[in-house]
N, C-alpha and C positions, 0 to 999 in steps of 0.2 A: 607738120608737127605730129608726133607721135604719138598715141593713145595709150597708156597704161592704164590698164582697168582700175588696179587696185587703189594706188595711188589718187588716180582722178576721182574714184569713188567716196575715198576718205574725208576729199577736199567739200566733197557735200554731206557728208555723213559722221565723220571723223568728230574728235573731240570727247572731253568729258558731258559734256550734255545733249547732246543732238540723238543721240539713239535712245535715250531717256525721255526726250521729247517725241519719240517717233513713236515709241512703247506707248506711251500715253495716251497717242492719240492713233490707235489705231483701230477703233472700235467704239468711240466716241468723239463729237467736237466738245471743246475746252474751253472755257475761256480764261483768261488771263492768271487772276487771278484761283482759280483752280487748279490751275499746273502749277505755278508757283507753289502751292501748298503739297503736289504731290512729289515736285522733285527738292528733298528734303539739303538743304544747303546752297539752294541757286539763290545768289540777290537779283534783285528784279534788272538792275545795270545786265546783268548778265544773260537773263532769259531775255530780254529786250532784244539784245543786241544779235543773240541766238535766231528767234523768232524773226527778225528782219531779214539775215542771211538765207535761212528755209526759205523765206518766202520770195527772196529775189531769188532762188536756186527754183524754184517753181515744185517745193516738195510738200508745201502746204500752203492754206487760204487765211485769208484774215477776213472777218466781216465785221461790221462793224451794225451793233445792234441800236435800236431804237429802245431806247428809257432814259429816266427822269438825267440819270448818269451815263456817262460815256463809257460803255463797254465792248469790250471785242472778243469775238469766239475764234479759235483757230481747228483747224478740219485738215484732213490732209486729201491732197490732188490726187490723180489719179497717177502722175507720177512718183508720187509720195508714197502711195499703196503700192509701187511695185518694190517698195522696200520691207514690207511684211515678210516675205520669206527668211529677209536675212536679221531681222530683227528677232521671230520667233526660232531663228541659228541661235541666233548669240543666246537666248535666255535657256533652251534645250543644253546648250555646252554647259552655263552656269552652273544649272539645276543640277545636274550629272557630274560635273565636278564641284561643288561645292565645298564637300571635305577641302579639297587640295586647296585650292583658292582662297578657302577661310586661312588656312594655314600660310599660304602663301605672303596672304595682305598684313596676318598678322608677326612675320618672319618668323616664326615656325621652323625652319630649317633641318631640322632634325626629323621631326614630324612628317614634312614632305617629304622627305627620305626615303621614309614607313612605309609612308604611301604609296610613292610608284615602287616600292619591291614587291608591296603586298600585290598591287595592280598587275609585277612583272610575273608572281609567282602562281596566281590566280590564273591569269592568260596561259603560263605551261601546262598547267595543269588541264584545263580545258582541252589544249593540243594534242596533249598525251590518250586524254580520254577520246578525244575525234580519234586517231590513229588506232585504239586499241578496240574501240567499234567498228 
């Protein structure tokens, strides 16, 4: 069988919430009802069902706490950490396009336009100036 990186990668990582989940917990453990409050729009069906796939994927821990109620913290593996790089990719890409991407989601069309000529006309210029130093 053949291994395609990206592809196999997505099939663990992929998705509207799972990199939202991995954000989360990358510099703290969580529990349950904590993430649910930070990923703004997930029903609990849904981070459930999330949370269970990571965790049979082996990209995060579940514990399960001692008190009065039944609580569980989730933490991420050490394979799960080796997904930090490309997690702090995707939020650097965001951050830095931002403009475009606002524009983008908000279909904008016009506006994006602007923006990669401004993007295109900035970048010559630059060019211009490297070759004339």
């Amino acid at each position: 069988m053949k291994f395609y990186p990206i592809s196999n990668a997505l099939k663990l990582i992929g998705g509207k919430w799972k990199i939202m989940i991995l954000d989360n917990l990358l510099s703290k453990h969580m529990r349950f009802g904590q993430l649910k409050r930070s990923l703004n729009g997930i029903t609990s069906q849904m981070l459930s069902k999330q949370l269970k796939e990571m965790e049979k994927d082996k990209l995060l821990i579940k514990k399960i706490l001692k008190s009065d109620t039944l609580n569980t913290e989730y933490s991420l593996t050490e394979f799960g950490k080796s997904t930090i790089p490309v997690v702090k990719s995707l939020i650097k890409w965001g951050s830095f396009n931002k403009k475009k991407i606002t524009k983008v989601i908000d279909n904008d069309q016009e506006r994006v336009i602007d923006l990669f000529h401004d993007e295109i006309r900035f970048k010559n210029l630059q060019r211009k100036k490297v070759k004339i130093n």
